[in-house]
C-alpha positions in Angstrom: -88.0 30.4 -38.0 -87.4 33.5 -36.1 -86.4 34.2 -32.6 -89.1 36.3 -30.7 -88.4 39.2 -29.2 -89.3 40.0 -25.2 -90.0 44.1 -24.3 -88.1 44.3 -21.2 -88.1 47.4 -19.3 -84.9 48.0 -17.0 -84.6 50.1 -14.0 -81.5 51.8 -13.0 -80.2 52.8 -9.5 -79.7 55.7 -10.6 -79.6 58.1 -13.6 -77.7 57.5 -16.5 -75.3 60.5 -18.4 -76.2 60.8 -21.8 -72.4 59.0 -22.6 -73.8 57.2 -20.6 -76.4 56.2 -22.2 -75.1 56.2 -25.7 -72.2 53.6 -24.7 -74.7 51.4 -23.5 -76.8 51.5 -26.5 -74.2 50.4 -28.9 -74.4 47.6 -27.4 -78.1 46.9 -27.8 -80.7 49.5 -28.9 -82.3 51.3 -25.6 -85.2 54.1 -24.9 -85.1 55.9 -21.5 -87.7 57.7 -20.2 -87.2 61.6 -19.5 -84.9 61.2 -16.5 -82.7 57.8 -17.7 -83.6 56.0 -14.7 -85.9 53.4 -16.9 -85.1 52.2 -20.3 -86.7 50.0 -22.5 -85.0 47.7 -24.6 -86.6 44.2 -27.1 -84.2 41.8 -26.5 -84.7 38.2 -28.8 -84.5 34.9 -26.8 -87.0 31.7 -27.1 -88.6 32.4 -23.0 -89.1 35.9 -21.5 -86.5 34.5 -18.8 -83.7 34.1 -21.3 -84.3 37.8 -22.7 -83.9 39.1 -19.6 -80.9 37.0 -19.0 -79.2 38.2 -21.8 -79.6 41.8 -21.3 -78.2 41.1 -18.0 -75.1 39.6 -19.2 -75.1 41.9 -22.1 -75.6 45.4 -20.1 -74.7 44.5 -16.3 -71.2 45.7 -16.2 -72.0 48.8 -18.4 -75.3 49.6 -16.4 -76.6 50.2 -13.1 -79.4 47.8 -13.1 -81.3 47.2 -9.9 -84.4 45.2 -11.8 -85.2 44.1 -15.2 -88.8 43.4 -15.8 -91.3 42.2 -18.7 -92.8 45.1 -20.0 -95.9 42.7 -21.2 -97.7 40.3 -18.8 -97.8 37.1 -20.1 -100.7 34.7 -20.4 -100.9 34.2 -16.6 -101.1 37.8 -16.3 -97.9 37.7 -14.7 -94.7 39.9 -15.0 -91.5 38.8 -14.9 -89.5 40.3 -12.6 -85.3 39.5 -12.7 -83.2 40.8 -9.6 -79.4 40.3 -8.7 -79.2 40.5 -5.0 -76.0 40.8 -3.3 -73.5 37.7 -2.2 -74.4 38.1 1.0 -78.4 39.1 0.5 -78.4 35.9 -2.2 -77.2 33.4 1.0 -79.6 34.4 3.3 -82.9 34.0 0.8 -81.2 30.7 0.1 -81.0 30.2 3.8 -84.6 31.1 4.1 -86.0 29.2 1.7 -83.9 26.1 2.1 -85.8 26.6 5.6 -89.4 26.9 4.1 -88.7 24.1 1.9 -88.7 26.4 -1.1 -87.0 27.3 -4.2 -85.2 30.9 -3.4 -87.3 32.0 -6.8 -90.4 30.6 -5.0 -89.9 32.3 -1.5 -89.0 35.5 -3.1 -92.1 35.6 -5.0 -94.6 34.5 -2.3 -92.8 37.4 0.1 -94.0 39.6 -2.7 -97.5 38.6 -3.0 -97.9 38.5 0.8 -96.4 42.1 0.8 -98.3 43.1 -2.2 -101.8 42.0 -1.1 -100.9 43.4 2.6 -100.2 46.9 1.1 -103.7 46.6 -1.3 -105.6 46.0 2.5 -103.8 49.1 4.2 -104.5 50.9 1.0 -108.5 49.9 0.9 -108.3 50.8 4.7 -107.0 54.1 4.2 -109.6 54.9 1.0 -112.1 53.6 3.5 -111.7 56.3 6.1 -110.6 59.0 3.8 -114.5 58.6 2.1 -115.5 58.1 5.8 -114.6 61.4 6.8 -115.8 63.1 3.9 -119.3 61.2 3.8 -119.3 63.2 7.4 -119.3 66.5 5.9 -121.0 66.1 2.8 -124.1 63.7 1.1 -123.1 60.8 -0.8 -124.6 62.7 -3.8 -121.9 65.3 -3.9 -119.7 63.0 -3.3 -120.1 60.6 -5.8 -120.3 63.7 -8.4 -117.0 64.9 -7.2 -115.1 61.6 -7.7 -116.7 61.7 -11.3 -115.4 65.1 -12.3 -112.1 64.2 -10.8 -112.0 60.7 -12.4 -113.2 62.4 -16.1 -110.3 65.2 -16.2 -107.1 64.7 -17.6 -104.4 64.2 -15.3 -102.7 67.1 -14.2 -99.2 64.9 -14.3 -98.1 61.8 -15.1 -99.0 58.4 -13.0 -96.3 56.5 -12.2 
């Protein structure tokens, strides 16, 4: 039977030489993006959790890694996302979530959803005045045939 292999997508602190870069992938087989600050590497381990373990252990001393993530949701639409805090940052979410009765996993993730779904309401928010304010200069019409142009041309760079 074979081992599965998990796309995991690592993001550094900061950029990488190209020594860098080739030490580090001796080690196991990485692709950065144009500036080395993300790499990709498919790492083989029975649970997406595992993978990313292993690469950890496998590439933490030799990399700057602030977060490994899956690069594929899984079947819950969910992303894996595998952070080493600090000593001291480590004890207070233990603190914290030993408080709220949670696991620190748990707490940490339900901060990120509550901060995630906060920022999608200030964003809505801000696209709601921002078509507010042009609606007061022009008709919906033109409007609504400018957002198509803009929405059917190629980007001009590339989103994040």
């Amino acid at each position: 039977m074979t081992m599965p292999h998990h796309a995991l997508e690592i993001m550094l602190t900061h950029p990488l030489s190209p020594a860098a870069l080739l030490r580090a992938a001796r080690v196991l087989p990485l692709a950065a993006n144009h500036d080395a600050t993300r790499l990709m590497a498919l790492v083989p381990a029975k649970t997406p959790h595992r993978a990313a373990r292993r690469l950890r252990h496998r590439l933490g001393a030799r990399l700057p890694i602030d977060v490994i993530t899956t690069h594929y949701p899984d079947a819950d639409h969910r992303v894996l996302l595998n952070v080493a805090f600090p000593p001291t940052t480590h004890a207070v979410l233990k603190a914290a979530a030993r408080r709220a009765q949670q696991t620190p996993e748990r707490f940490v993730e339900l901060a990120l959803h509550r901060a995630l779904a906060e920022h999608a309401d200030q964003e809505t928010d801000r696209l709601d005045r921002a078509v507010g304010q042009l609606l007061a200069h022009t008709t919906p019409a033109y409007l609504l045939s400018a957002v198509g142009r803009a929405l059917t041309r190629l980007p001009e760079r590339p989103t994040p």
